[in-house]
N, C-alpha and C positions, 0 to 999 in steps of 0.2 A: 724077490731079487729083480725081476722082470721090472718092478712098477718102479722101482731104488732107481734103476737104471733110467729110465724113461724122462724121471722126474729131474734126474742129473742132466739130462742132454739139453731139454726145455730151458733150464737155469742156466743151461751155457750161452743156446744161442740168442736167450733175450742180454747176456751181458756182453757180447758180440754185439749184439745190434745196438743196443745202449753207447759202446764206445766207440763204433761207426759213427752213431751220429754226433759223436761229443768231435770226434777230430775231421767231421764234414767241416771242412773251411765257410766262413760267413759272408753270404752274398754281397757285394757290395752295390749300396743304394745307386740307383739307376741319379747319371744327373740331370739338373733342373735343362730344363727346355733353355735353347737360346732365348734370347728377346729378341723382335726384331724392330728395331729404331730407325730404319729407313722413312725417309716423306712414302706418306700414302699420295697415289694416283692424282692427280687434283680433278675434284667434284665437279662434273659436267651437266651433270642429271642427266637419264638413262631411259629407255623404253622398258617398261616392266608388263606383264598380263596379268591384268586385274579377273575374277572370279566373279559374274554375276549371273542374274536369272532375271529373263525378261519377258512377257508377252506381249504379243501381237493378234490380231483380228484383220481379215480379210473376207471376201468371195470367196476365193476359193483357198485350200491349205497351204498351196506355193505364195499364195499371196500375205498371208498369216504369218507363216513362216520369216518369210522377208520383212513382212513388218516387227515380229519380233528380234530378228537380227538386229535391224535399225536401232530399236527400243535400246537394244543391249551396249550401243556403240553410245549411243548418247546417254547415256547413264554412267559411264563409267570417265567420260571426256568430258558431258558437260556442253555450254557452249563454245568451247576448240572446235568443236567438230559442225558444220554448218550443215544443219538436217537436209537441205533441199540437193546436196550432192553426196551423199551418205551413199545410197543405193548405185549411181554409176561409180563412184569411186572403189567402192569395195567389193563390185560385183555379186550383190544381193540377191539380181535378178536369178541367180543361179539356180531358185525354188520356185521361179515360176513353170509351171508345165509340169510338175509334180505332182504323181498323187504321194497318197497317205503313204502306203507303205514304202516307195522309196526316198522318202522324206525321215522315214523312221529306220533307214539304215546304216549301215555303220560305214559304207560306201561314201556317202552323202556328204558326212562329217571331213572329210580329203578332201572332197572337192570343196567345198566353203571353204577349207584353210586356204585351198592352193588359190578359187578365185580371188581370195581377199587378202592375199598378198604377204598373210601371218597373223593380220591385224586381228581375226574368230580362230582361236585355238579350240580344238576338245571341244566340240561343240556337241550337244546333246538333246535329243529330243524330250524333254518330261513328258508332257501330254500335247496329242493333238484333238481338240474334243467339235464334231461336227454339226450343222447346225441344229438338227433333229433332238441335238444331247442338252445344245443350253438352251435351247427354246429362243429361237433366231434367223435369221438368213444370214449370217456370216459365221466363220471358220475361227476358234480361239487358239491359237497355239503358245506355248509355253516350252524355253528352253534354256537350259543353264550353257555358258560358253566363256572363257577366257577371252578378254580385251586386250588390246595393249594400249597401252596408257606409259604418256610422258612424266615420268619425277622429275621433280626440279631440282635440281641442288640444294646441299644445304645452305649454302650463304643465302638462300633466296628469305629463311628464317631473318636475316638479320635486318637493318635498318636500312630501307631504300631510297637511295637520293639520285636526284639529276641535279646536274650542275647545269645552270641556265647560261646564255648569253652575258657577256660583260661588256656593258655598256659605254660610251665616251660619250664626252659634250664636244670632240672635233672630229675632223676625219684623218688627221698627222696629231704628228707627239713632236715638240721640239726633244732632240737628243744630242746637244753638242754644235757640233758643225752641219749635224744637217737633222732629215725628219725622218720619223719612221711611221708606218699605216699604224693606223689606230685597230683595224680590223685584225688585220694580221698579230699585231701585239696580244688583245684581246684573244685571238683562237689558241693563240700560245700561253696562254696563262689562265684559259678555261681547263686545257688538256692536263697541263701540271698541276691544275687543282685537282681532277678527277682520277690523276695518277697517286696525290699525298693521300685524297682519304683510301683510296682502293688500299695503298699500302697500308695502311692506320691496322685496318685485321675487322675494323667495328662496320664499315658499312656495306653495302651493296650497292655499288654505282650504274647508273642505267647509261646506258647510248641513246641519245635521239638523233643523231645524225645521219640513220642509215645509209651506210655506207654500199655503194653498190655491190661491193661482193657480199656480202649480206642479203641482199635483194635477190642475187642469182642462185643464192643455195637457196633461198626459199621457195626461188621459184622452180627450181628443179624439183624438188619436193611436190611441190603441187601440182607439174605435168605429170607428173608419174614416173619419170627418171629414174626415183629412185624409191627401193622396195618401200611397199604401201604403208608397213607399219609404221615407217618414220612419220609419215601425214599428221601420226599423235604430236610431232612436234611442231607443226603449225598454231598460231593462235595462241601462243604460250608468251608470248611479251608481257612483262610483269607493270603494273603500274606502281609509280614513287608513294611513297608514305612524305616525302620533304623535300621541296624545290627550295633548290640555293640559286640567290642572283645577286647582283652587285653592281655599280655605279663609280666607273673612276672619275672622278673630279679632277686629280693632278698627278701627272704622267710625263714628270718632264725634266729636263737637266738642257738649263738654259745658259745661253752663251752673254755675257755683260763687255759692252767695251765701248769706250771713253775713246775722244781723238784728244791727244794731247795739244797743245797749244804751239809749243817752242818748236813740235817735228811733227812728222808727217807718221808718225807711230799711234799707233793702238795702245789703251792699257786695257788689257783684257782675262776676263774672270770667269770662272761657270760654278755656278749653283743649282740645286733642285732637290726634289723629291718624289712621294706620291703622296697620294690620300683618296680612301676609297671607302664606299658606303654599303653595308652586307644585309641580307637576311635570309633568315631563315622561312619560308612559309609551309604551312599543312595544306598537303593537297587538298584532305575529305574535306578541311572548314574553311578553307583559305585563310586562315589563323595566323598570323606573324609572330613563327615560335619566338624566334629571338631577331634582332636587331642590334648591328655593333657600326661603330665608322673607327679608321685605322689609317694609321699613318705613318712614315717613315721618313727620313732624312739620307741626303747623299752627302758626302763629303764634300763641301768647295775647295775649288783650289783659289789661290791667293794671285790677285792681282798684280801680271807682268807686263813686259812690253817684248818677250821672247815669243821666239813667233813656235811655242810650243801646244800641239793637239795632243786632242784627248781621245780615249779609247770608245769611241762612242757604244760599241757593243760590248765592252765588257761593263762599262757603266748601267747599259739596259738590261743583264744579266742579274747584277747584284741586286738590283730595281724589284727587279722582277722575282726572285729566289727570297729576299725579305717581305715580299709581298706575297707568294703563297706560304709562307713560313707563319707568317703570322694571321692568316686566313685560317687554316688549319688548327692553328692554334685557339681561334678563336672559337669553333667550331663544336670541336673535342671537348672544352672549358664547357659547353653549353649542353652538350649531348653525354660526352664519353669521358671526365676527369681520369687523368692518368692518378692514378693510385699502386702502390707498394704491396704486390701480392704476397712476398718472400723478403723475411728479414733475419740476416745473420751478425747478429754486433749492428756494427756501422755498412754493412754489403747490403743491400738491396737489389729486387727483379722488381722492373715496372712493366704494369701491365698493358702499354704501346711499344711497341718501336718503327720503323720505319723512316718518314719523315716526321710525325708526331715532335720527337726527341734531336739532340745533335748531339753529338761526340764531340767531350772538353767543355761542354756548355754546364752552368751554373744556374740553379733554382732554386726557388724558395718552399719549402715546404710546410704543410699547416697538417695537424692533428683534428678528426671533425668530435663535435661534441654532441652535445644536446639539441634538439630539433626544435626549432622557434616555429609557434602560431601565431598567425596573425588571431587578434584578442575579437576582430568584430567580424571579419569571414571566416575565423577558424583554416584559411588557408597557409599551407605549409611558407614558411618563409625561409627554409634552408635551415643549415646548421651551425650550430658555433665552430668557427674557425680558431685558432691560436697557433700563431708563429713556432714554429718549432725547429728547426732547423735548417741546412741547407744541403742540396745534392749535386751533387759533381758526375755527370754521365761520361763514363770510362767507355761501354761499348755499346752498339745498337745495331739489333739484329731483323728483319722485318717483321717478327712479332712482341719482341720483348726487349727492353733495354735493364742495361746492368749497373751501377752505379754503387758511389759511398756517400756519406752523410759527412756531415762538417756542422762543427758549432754547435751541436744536438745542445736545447737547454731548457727540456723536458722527460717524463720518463716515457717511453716508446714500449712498456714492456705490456701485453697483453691488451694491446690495441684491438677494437673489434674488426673485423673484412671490410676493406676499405674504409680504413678510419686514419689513414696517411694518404695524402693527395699532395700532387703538384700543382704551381703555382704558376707567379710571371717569371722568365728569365731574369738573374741578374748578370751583373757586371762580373765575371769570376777572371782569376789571373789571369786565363787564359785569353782570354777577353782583349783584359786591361795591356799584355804584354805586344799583343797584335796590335792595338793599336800603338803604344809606343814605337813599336817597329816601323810603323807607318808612318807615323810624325816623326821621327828620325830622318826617314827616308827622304820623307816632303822636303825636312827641313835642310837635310845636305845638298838639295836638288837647288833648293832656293837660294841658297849660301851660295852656290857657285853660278846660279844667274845673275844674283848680284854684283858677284865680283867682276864677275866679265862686265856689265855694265857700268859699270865703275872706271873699268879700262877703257871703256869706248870713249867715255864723257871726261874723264879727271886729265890733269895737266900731265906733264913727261915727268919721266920719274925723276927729274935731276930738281925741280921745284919744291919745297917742301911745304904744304900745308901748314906748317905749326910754326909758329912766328918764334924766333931765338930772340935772346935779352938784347945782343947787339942789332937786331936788325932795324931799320927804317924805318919811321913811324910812316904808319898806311894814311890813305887816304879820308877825308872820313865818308866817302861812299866803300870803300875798301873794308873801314870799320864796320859800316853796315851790312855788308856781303863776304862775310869771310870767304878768303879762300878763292875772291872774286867770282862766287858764284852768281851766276843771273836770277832776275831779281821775279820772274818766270819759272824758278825750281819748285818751288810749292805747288806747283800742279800736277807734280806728278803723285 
């Protein structure tokens, strides 16, 4: 009865606990992590401690010691760090006058951090072995210690260019009504070239100008101003992989003007443009990667006798703005093809944006094919290109432009990674409607120069031009100058 019972209680409380945990409510899953889609920090490159193990040999073990210090600074810097001032700078000396054992203490390793300013972290004795041991009159010592050492950024990875001097053949630019320095033109349109590719995302732009605040942070640095480890950031100036330079030929928006004959009036006109000569060159071979000449035209205006000026600096803007536009462009075409990373339907991501690309501007687009060899060097000649449609840039962002396709009259579908690139600019509505709006403009401007000059010069209104059936046979000098104009109008 005892065991009847027992074996009832046991069957109760596993069907008790059975229905415990059938009506335990179900955890609910923990949720996913935010993302965090903030811009990261921007890349400066950073002092980091590198790990290495150096010996040194001396007289005595403070001098061994020292010299394996040294060993360890320049092994992990390299030449940044100029050996013959290593020892004062970092306070090396700090081992000399040391014997062995407090060379091998743990004391020691503080003081090396604190004389050298951070720059020997953790420093360690491995062995110190004397001369008796390697068969010698000098001291060997050996010891592992953390560096600090300068990273560089990662953009330093990408392609390095200095933009050179831009040269003239004068020292003024006519512009209009007057001149502008050729120098000054030049500094302003080297700067906004190394402003579009810096934007581009693809190069790495150097400064050679140094600039004096430049100068004085470095030279703080290398008084000692400022804590010792930064010193790893001396001697870090990177050298160019591709000097860009270029040659303006024409630079100019000229004033045209005629003395009329019958007055003491001007007829006067302005025209111009640029044209300018680029290349590319490779530092290591001095190679002339590529080679391009570019050109541009300014709008003239039409031939007046109104005594109307021109914007001379807005003229030298647009000049100027087409002329790193299509530098740029040139550039990217030769180095970095904007090509179509991300395709939806007719939506496209290209993989520029900045000044690369424009907002409302129209391109032509080509599909790449198959890769042509030259038959007798075997050298690559590019790839087939075929027309393929055209793109309309809607937004641009300084890494990425967004865009749709138009007139597509190919199939686009399983294109390989960069196998859709952009081309030259065309002429797109938007274009074509700016200018209409312009010539409109001109032309309502001209229309009413006209007319006033018309009123200066034409008879009173009560005269009529137009000969009625009844009126008086003219003259025949009359017949030959209607209207009795002078016979001096053609001059204008």
């Amino acid at each position: 009865m005892r065991y009847l019972f027992c074996a009832t209680a046991v069957a109760t409380a596993m069907v008790l606990t059975a229905c415990s945990k059938q009506e335990a409510p179900a955890e609910k899953p923990a949720p996913p992590a935010a993302t965090n889609v903030a811009p990261p920090v921007p890349d400066v490159g950073k002092v980091a401690n590198e790990k290495t193990t150096a010996e040194g040999f001396g007289a005595t073990a403070g001098e061994a010691v020292a010299e394996a210090m040294k060993m360890a600074i320049l092994q992990v810097n390299g030449a940044a760090i100029q050996s013959s001032t290593v020892s004062a700078k970092y306070g090396l000396d700090v081992s000399l006058g040391q014997d062995a054992v407090s060379l091998r203490a743990n004391a020691f390793a503080d003081v090396v951090k604190q004389r050298s300013g951070g720059v020997i972290q953790n420093f360690r004795m491995i062995e110190l072995q004397e001369p008796s041991v390697i068969g010698g009159k000098r001291y060997k010592a050996t010891i592992e210690a953390q560096i600090a050492k300068f990273t560089p950024s990662a953009d330093m990875q990408k392609l390095k260019v200095v933009v050179g001097p831009i040269r003239f053949d004068g020292a003024s630019l006519p512009m209009g009504n007057r001149s502008v320095s050729a120098a000054e033109v030049g500094a302003t349109l080297r700067q906004r070239i190394s402003d579009a590719l810096v934007q581009t995302g693809r190069f790495a732009v150097l400064d050679r100008e140094f600039s004096p605040e430049i100068e004085r942070e470095l030279d703080m640095i290398s008084s000692g101003q400022a804590p010792s480890a930064e010193l790893a950031k001396l001697s870090q100036a990177a050298s160019a992989d591709l000097v860009w330079s270029a040659r303006v030929s024409n630079l100019a928006y000229n004033r045209h003007a005629r003395q009329l004959k019958t007055s003491d009036r001007e007829l006067v006109s302005y025209s111009g443009g640029w044209a300018i000569s680029e290349k590319l060159v490779n530092v290591a071979t001095r190679q002339v990667v590529a080679s391009d000449s570019l050109r541009g035209m300014v709008p003239s205006t039409a031939a007046t006798t109104l005594s109307q000026g021109i914007d001379s600096g807005k003229v030298l803007e647009d000049m100027s703005t087409d002329l790193v536009n299509q530098v740029v462009a040139s550039v990217l075409r030769r180095t970095f093809p904007v090509t179509v990373v991300a395709l939806d339907g007719t939506n496209v991501v290209l993989s520029q944006g900045g000044q690369a690309l424009k907002e409302g501007a129209r391109y032509a687009m080509v599909t790449m094919g198959t890769e042509m060899k030259d038959p007798q060097t075997g050298q690559s000649l590019g790839r087939v290109e075929s027309p393929c449609c055209e793109l309309v840039v809607e937004r641009v962002t300084p890494n990425l432009s967004y865009g749709r396709l138009e007139n597509v009259r190919s199939n686009l579908e399983q294109l390989p990674a960069g196998g859709l690139q952009l081309r030259e600019q065309l002429a797109g509505a938007g274009a074509v409607a700016k200018a209409a709006a312009a010539a409109a403009a001109e032309g309502s401007v001209a229309s009413a120069g006209t007319a006033d000059a018309v009123a200066t010069v034409s008879a009173p209104p009560t005269t009529s031009s137009v000969a009625k059936p009844s009126a008086q046979r003219k003259s025949p000098a009359q017949q030959q100058q209607p209207g009795g104009a002078s016979k001096d109008d053609d001059k204008w």
